[in-house]
Backbone as a chain_set.jsonl record, in Angstrom:
{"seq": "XXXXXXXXXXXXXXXXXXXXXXXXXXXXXXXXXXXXXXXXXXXXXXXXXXXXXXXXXXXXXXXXXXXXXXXXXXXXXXXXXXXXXXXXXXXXXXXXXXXXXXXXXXXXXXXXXXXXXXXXXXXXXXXXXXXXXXXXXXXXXXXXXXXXXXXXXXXXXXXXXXXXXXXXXXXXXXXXXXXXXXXXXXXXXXXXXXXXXXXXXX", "coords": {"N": [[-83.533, -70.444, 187.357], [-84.698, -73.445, 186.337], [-86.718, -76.264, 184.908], [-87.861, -79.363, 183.947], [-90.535, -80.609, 182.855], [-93.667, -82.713, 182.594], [-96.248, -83.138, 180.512], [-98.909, -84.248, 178.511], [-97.204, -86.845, 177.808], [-94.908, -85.783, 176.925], [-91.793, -84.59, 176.931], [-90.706, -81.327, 178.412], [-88.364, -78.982, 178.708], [-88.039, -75.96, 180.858], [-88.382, -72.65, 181.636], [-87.952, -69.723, 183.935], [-89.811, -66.74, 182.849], [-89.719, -67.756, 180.487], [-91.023, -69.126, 177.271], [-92.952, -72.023, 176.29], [-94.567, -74.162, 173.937], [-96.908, -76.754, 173.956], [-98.858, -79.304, 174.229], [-102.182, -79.237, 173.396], [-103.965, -77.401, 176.012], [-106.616, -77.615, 178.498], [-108.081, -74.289, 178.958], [-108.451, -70.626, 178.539], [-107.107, -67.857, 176.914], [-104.871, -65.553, 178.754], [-106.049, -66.687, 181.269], [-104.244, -68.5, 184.208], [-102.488, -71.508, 184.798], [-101.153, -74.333, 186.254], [-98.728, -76.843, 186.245], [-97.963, -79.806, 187.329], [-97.004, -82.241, 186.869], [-93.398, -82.574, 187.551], [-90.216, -83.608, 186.451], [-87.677, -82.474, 186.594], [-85.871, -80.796, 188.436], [-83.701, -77.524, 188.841], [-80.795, -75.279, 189.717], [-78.604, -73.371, 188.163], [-75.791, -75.571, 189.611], [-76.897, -77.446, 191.434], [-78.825, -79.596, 191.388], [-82.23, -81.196, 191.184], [-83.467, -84.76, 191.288], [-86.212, -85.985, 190.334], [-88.091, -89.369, 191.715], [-90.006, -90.918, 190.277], [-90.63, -88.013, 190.148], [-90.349, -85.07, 191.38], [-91.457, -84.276, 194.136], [-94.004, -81.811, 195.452], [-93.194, -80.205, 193.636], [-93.969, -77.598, 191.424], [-94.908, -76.071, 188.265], [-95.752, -73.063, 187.524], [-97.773, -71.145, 185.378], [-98.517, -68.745, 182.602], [-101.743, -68.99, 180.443], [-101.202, -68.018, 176.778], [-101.638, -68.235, 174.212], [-103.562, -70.208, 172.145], [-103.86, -72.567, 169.866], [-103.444, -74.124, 166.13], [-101.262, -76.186, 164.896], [-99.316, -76.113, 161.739], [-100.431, -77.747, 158.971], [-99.774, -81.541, 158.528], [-99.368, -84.235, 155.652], [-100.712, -87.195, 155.948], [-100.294, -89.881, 154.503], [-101.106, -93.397, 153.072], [-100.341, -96.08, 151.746], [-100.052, -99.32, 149.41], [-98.227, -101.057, 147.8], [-98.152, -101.637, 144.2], [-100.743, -102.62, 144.432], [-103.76, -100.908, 144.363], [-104.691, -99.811, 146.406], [-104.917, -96.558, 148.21], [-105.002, -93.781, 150.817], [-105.218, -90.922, 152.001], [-104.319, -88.548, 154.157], [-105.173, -85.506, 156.065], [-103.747, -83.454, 158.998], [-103.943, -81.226, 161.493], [-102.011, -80.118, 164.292], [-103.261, -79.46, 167.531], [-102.238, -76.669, 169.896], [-101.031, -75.388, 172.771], [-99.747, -72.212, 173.847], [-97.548, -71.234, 176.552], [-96.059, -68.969, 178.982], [-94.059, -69.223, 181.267], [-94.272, -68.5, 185.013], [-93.362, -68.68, 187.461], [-90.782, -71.512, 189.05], [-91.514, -73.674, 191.457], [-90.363, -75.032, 194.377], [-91.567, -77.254, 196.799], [-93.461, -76.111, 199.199], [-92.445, -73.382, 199.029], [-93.853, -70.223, 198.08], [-95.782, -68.63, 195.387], [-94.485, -65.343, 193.965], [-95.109, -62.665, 194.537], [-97.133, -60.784, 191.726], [-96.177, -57.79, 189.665], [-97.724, -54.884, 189.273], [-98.602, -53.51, 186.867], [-98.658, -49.883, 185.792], [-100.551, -48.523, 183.48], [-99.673, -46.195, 180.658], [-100.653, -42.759, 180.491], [-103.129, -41.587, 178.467], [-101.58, -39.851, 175.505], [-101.665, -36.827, 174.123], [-103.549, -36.58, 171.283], [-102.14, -34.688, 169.113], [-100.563, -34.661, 166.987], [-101.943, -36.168, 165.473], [-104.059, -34.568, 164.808], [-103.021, -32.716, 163.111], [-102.608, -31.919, 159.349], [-101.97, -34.692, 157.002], [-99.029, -34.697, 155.519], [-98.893, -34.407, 151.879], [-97.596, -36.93, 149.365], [-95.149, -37.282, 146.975], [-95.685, -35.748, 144.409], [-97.791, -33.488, 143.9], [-101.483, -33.261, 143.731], [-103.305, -31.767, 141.016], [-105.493, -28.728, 141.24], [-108.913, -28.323, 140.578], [-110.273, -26.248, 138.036], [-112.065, -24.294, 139.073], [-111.47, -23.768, 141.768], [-108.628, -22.978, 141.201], [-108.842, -20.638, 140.205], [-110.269, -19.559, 141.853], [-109.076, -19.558, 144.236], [-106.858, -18.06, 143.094], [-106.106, -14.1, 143.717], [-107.835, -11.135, 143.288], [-107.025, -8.797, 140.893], [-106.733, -5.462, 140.074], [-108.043, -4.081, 137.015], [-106.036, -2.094, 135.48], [-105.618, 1.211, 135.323], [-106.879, 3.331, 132.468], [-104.856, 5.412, 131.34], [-105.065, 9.206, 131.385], [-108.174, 9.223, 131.331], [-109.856, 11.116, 131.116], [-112.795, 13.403, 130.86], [-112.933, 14.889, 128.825], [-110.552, 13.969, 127.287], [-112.352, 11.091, 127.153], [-114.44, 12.478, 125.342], [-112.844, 13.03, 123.211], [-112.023, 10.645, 122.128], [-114.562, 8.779, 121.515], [-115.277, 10.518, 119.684], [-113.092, 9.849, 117.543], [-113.117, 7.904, 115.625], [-115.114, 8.41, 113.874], [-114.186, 10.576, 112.689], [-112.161, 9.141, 111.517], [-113.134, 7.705, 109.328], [-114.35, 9.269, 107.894], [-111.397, 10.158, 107.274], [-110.366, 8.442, 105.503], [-112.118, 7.572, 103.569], [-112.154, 10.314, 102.35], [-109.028, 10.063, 100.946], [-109.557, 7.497, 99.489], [-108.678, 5.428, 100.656], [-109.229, 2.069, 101.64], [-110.16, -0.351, 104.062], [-109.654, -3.251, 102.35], [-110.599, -6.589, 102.46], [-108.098, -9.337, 102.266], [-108.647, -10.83, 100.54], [-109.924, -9.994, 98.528], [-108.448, -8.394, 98.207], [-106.962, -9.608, 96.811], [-107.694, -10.106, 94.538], [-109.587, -12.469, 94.381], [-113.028, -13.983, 93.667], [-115.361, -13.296, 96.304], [-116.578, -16.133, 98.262], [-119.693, -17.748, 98.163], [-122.148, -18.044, 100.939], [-123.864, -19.527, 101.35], [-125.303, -23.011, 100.085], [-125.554, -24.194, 97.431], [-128.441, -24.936, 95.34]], "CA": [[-84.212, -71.681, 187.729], [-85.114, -74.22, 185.207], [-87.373, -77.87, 185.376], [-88.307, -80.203, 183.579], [-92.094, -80.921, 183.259], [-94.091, -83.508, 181.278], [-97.16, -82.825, 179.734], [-99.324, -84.721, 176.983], [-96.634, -87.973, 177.143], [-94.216, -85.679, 176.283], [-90.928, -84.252, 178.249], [-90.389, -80.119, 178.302], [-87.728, -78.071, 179.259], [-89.144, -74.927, 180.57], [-87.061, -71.794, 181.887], [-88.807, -68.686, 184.387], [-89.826, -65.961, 181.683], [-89.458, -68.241, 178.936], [-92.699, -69.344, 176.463], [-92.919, -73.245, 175.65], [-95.416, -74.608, 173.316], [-97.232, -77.904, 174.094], [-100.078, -79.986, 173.238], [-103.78, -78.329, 173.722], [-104.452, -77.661, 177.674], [-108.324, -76.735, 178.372], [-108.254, -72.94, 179.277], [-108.569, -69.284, 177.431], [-105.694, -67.112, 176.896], [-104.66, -64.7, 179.811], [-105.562, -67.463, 182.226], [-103.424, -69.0, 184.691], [-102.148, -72.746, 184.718], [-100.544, -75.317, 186.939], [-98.185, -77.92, 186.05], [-97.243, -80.593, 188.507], [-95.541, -83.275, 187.056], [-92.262, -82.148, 187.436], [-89.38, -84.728, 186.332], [-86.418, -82.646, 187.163], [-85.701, -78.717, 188.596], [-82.491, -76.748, 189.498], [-80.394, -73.855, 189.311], [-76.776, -73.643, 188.382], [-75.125, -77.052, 189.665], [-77.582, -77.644, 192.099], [-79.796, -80.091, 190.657], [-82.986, -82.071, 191.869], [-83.905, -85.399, 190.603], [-87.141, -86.621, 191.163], [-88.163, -90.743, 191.54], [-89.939, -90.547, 189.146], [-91.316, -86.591, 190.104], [-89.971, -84.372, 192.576], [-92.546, -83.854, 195.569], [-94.331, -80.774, 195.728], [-92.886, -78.842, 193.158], [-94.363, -77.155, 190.37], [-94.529, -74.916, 188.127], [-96.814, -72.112, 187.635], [-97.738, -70.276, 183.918], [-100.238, -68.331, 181.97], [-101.964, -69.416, 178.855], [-100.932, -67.109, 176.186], [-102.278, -68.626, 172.865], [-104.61, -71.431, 171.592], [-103.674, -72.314, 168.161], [-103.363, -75.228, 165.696], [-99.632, -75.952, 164.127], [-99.252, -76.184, 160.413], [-101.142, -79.297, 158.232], [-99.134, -82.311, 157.785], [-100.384, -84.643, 154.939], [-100.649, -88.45, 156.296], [-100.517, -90.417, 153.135], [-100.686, -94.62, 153.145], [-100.428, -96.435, 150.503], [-100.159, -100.407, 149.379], [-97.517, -101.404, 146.647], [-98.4, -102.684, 143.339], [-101.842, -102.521, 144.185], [-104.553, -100.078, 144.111], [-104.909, -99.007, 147.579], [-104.083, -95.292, 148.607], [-105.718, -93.156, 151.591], [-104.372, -89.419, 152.564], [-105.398, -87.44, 155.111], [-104.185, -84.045, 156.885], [-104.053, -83.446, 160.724], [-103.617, -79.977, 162.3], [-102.261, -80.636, 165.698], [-103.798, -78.238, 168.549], [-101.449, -76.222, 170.539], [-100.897, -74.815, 173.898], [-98.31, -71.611, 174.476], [-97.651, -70.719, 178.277], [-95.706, -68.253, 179.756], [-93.33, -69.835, 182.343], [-94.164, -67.241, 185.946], [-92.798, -69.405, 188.583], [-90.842, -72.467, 189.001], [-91.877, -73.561, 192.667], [-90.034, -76.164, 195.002], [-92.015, -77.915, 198.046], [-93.388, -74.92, 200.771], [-92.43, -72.112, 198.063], [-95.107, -69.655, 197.643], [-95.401, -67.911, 194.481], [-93.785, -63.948, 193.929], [-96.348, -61.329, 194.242], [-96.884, -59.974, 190.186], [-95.991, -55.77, 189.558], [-98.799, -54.33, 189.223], [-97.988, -52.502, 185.74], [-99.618, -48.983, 185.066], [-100.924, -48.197, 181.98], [-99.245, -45.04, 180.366], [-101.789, -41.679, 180.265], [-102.845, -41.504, 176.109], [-101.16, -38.757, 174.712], [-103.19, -35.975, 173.125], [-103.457, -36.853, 169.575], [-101.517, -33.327, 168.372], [-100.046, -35.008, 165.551], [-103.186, -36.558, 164.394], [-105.311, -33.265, 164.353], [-102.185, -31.991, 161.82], [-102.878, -32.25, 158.162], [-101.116, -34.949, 156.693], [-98.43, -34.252, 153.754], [-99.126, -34.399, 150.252], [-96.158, -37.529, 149.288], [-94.795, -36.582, 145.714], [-96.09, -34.706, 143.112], [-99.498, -33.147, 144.181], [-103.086, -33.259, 142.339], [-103.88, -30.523, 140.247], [-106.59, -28.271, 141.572], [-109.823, -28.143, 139.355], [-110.057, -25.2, 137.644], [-113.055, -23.145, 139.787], [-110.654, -23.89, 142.918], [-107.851, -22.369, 141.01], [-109.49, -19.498, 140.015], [-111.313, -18.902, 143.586], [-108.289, -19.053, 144.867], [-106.102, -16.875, 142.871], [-106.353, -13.014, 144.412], [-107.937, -10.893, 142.235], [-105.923, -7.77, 140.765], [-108.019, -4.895, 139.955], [-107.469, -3.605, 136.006], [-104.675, -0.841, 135.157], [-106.394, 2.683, 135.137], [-105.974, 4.056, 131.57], [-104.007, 7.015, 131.421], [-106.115, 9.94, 130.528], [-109.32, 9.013, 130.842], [-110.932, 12.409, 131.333], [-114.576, 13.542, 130.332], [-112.251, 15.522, 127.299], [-110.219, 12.875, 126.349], [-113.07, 10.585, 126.493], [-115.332, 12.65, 124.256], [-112.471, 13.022, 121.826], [-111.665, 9.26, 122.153], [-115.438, 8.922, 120.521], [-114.857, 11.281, 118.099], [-111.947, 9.483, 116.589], [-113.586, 6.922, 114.803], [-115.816, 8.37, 112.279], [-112.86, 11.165, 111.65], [-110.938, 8.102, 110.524], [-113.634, 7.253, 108.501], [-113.764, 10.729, 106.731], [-110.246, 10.588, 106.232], [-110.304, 7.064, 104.835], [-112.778, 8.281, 102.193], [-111.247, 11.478, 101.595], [-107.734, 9.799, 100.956], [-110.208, 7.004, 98.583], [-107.977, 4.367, 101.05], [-110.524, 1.237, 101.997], [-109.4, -1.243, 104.34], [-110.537, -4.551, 102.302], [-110.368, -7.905, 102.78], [-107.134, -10.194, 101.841], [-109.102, -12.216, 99.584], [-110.348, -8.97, 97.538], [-107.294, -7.253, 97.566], [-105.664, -10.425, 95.636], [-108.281, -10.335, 93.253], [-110.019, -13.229, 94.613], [-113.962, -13.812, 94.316], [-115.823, -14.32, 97.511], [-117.495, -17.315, 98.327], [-120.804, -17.313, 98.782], [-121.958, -18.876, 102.205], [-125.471, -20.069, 100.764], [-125.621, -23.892, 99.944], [-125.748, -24.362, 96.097], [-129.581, -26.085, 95.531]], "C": [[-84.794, -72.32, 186.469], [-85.574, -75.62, 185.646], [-87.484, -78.354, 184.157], [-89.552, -80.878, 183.597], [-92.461, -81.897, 182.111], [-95.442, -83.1, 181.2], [-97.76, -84.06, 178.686], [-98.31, -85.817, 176.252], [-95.559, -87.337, 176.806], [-93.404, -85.104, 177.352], [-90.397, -82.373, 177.866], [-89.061, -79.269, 179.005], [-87.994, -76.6, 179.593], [-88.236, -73.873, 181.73], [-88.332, -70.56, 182.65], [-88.533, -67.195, 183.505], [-89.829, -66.714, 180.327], [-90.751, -68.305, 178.357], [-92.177, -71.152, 176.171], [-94.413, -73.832, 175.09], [-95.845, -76.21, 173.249], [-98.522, -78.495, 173.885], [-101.227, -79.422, 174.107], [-103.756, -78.624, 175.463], [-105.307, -77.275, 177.502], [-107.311, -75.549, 179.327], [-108.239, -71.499, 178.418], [-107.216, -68.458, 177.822], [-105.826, -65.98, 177.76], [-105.092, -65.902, 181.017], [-104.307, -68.093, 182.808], [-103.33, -70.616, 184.915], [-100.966, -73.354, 185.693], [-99.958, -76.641, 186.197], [-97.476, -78.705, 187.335], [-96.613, -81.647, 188.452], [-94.002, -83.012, 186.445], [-91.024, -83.279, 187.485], [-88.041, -83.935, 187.47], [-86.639, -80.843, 187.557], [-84.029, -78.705, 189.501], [-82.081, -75.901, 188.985], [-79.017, -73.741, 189.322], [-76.659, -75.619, 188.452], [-76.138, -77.693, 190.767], [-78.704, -78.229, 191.256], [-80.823, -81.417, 191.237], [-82.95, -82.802, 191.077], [-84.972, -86.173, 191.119], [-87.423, -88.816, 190.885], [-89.883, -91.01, 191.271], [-90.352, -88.958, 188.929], [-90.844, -86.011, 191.272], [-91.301, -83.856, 193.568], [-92.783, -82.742, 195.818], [-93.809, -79.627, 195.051], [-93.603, -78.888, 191.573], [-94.24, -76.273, 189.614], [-96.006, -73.686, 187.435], [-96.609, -71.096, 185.928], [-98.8, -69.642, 183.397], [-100.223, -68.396, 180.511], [-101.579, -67.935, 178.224], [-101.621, -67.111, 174.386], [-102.829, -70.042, 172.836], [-104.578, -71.429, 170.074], [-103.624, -73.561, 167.637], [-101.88, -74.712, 164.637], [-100.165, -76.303, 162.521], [-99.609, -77.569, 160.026], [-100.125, -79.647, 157.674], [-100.454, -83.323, 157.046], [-99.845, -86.301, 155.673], [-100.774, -89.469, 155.18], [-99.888, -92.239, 153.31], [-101.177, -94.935, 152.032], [-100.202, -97.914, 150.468], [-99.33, -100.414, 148.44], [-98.129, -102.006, 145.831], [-100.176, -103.136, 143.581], [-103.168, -101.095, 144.364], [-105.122, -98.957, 145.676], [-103.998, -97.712, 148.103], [-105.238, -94.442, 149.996], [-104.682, -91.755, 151.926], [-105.528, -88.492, 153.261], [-104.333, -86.291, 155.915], [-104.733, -83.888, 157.935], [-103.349, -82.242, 160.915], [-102.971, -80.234, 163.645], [-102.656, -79.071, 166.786], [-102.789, -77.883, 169.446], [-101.536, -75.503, 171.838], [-99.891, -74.075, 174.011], [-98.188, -71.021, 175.794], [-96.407, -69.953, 177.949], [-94.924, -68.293, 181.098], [-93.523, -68.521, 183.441], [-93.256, -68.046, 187.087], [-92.435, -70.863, 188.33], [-90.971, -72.894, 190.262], [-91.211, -75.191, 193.303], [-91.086, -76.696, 195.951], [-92.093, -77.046, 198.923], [-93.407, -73.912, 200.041], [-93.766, -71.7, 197.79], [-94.854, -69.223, 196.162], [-95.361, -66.324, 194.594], [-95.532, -63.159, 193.729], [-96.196, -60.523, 192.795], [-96.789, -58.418, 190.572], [-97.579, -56.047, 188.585], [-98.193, -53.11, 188.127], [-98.816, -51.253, 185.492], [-99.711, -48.456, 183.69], [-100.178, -46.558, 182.02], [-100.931, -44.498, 180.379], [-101.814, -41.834, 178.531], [-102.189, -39.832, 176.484], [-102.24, -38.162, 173.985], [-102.706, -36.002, 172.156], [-103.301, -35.473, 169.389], [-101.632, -33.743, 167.042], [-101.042, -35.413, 164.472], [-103.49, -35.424, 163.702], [-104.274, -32.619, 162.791], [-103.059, -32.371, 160.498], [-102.095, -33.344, 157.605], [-100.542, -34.351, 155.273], [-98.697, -34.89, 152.742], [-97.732, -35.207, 150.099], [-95.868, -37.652, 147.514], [-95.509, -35.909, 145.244], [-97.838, -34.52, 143.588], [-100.813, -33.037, 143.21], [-103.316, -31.82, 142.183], [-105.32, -29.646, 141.006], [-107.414, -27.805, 140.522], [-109.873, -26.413, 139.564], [-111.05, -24.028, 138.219], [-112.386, -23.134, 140.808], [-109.377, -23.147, 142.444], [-108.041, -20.839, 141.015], [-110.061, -18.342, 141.18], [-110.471, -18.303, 144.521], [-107.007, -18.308, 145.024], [-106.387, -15.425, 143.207], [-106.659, -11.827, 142.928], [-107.069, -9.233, 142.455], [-106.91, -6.907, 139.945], [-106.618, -4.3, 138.438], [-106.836, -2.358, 136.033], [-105.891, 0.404, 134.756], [-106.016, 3.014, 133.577], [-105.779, 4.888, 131.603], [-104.572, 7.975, 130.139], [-107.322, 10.058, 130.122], [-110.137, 9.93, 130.957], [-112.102, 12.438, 130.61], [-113.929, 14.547, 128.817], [-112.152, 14.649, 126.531], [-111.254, 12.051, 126.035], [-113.963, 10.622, 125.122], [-113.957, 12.475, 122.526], [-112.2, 11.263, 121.222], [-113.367, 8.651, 120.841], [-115.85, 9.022, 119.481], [-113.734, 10.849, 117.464], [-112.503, 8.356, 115.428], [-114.524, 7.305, 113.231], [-114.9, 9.695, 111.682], [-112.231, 9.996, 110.848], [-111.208, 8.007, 109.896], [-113.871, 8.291, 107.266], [-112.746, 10.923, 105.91], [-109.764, 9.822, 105.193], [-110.86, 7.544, 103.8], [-112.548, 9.559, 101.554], [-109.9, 11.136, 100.84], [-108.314, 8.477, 99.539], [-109.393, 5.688, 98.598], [-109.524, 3.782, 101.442], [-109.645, -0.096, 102.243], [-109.93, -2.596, 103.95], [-109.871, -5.874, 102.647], [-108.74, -8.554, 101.799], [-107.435, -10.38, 100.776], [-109.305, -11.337, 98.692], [-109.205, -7.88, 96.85], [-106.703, -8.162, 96.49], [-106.376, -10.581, 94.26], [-109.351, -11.405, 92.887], [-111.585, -13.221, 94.611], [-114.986, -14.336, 95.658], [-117.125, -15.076, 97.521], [-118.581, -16.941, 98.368], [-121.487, -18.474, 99.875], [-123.436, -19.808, 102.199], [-125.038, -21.618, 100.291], [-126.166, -23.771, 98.205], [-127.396, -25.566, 95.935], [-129.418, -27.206, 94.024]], "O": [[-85.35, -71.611, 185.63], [-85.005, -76.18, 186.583], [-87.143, -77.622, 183.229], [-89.657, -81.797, 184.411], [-91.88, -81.982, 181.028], [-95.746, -82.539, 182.253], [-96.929, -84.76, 178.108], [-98.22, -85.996, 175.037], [-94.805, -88.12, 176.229], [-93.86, -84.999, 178.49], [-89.625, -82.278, 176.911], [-89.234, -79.072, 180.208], [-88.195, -75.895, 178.604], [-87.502, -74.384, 182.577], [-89.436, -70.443, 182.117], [-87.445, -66.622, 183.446], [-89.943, -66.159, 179.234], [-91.637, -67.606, 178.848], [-91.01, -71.381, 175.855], [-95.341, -73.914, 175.894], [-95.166, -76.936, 172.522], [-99.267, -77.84, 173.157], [-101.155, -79.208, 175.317], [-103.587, -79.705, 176.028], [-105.427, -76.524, 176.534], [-106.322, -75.734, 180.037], [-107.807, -71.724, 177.287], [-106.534, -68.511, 178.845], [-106.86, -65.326, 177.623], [-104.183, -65.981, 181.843], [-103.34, -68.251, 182.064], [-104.419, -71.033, 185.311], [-99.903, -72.743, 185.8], [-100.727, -77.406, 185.613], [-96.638, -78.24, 188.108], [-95.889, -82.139, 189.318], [-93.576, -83.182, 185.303], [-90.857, -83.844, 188.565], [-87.581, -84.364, 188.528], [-87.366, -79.993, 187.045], [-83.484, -79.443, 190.322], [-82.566, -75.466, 187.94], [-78.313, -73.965, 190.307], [-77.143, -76.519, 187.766], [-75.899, -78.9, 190.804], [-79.419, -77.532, 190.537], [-80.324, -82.461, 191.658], [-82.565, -82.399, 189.98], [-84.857, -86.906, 192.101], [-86.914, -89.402, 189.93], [-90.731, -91.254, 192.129], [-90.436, -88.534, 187.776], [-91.03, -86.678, 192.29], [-91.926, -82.831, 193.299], [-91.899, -82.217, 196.494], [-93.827, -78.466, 195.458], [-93.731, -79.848, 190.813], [-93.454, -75.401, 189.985], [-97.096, -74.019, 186.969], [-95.586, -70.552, 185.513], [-99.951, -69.95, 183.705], [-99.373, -68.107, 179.668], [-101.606, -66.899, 178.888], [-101.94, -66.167, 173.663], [-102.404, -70.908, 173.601], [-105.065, -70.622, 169.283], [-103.742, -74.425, 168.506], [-101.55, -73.695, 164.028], [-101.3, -76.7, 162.259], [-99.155, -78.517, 160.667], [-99.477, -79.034, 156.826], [-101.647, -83.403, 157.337], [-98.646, -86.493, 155.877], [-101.935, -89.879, 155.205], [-98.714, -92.507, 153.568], [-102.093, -94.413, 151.396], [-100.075, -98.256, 151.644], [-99.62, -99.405, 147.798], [-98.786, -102.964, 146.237], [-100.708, -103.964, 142.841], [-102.464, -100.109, 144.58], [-105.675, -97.865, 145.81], [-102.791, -97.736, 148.347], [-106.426, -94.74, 149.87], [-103.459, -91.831, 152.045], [-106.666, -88.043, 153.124], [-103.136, -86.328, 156.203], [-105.94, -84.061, 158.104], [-102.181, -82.168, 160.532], [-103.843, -80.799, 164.305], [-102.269, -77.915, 166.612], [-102.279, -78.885, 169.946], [-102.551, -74.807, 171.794], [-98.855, -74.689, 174.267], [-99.003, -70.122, 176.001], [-95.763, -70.145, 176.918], [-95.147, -67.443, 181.96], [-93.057, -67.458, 183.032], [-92.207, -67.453, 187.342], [-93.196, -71.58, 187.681], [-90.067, -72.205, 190.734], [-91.513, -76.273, 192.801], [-92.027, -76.114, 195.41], [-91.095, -76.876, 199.622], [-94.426, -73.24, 200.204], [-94.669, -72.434, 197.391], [-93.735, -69.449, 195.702], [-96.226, -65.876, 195.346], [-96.548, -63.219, 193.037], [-95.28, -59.711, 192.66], [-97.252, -57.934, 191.605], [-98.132, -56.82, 187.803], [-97.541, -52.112, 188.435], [-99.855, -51.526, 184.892], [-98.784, -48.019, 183.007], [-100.106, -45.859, 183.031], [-101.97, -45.156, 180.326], [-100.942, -42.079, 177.698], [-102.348, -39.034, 177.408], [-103.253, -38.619, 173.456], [-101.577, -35.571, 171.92], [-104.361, -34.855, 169.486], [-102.443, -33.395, 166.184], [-101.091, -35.205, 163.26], [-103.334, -35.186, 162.504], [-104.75, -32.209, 161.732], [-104.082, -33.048, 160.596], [-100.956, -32.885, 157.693], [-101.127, -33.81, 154.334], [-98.719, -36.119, 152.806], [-96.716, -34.636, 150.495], [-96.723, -38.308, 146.92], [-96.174, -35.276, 146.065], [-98.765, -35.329, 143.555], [-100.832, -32.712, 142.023], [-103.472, -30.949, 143.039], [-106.239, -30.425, 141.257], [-106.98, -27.058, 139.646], [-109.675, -25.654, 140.512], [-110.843, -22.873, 137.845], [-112.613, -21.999, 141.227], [-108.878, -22.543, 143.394], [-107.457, -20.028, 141.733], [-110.2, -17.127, 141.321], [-110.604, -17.321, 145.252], [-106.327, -17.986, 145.999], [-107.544, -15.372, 142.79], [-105.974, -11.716, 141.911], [-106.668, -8.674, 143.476], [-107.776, -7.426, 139.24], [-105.396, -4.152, 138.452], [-107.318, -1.531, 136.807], [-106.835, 0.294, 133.973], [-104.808, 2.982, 133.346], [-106.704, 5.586, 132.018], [-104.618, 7.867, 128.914], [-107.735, 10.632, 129.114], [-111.323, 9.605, 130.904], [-112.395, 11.561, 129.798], [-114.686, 14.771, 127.872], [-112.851, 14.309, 125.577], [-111.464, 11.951, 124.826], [-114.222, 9.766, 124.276], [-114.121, 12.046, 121.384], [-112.22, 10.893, 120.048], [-113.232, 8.258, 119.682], [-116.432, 8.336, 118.641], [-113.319, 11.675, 116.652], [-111.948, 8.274, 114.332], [-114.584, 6.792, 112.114], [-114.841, 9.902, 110.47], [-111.883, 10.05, 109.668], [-110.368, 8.029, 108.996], [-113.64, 8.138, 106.067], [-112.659, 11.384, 104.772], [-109.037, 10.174, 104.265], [-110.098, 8.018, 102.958], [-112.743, 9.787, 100.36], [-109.593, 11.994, 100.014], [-107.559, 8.449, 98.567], [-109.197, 4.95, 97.632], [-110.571, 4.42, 101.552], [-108.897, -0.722, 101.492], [-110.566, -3.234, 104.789], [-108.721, -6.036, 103.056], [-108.475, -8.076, 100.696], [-106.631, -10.161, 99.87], [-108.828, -11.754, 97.637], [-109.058, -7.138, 95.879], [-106.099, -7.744, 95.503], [-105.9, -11.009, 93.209], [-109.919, -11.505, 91.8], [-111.966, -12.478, 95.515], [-115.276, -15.506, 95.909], [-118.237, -14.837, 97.051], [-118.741, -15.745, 98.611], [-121.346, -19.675, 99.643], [-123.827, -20.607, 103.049], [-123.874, -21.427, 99.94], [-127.229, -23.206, 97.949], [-127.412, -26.729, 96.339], [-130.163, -28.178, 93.895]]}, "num_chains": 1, "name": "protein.A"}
């Protein structure tokens, strides 16, 4: 079914389910709207023509938006002399919702009664999201905290023997060092070099 409605001086073609956009009607969006001057309606080859409006038919829509169309610039001007004026006009808009086109006696269709889906339990939310390329470094007390710690290597042999002799090895060395009239010195002394002195020259 399809009509023909006028509006705001102007002539519409307007289709059931369709959307047509026309000049500002008073009302808020989700309301419902009446149009009644209907030029022409039919369906297929079957076609009314009204003189000048078909009798009792209308058509039935719901506001859907309230908006203003894109700024043209209005610009007059005078030749050859000095006069110029420009101005910009928004025009205000009306978009409906074509629900019914209605002949003479026609009621309008009872709307479905749509049910809302149940929400879904946010699963996916509660997840973690992923890390998307190359991940941030973890500061270094977070690395640390969360590396597992590994307990040190037993040394082999550590008895209350070996220990004591372990002890006792050090100032043997030093016996044998001075018995032998070896002396482990410095680099700098072995080359012949004298050493600095770490004092500040006054």
């Amino acid at each position: 079914m399809f009509a023909v409605v006028r509006t705001g001086g102007k002539q519409y073609r307007v289709q059931e389910g369709g959307r047509v956009r026309v000049d500002r009607l008073p009302g808020e969006p989700g309301a419902s709207i009446e149009l009644t001057d209907v030029l022409l309606m039919g369906e297929g080859n079957d076609v009314t023509v009204g003189a000048p409006t078909v009798a009792g038919a209308r058509v039935l829509g719901t506001i859907a938006e309230q908006g203003r169309a894109k700024k043209i610039i209005v610009f007059r001007y005078k030749s050859k002399t000095r006069a110029r004026k420009k101005t910009g006009h928004r025009q205000h808009f009306t978009t409906i919702i074509v629900d019914d086109i209605l002949a003479a006696g026609q009621q309008p269709k009872p709307k479905a009664v749509v049910e809302e889906p149940a929400a879904a339990e946010p699963a996916e939310a509660e997840a973690e999201p992923k890390a998307r390329g190359r991940g941030r470094r973890k500061p270094a007390a977070e690395a640390t905290a969360a590396e597992p710690k590994v307990a040190a290597p037993e040394a082999v042999g550590t008895g209350p023997a070996e220990a004591a002799a372990g002890e006792a090895s050090p100032p043997e060395a030093a016996d044998s060092e001075a018995a032998s009239g070896e002396t482990t010195a410095a680099p700098e002394a072995a080359a012949g070099r004298p050493k600095r002195s770490r004092k500040k020259a006054e």
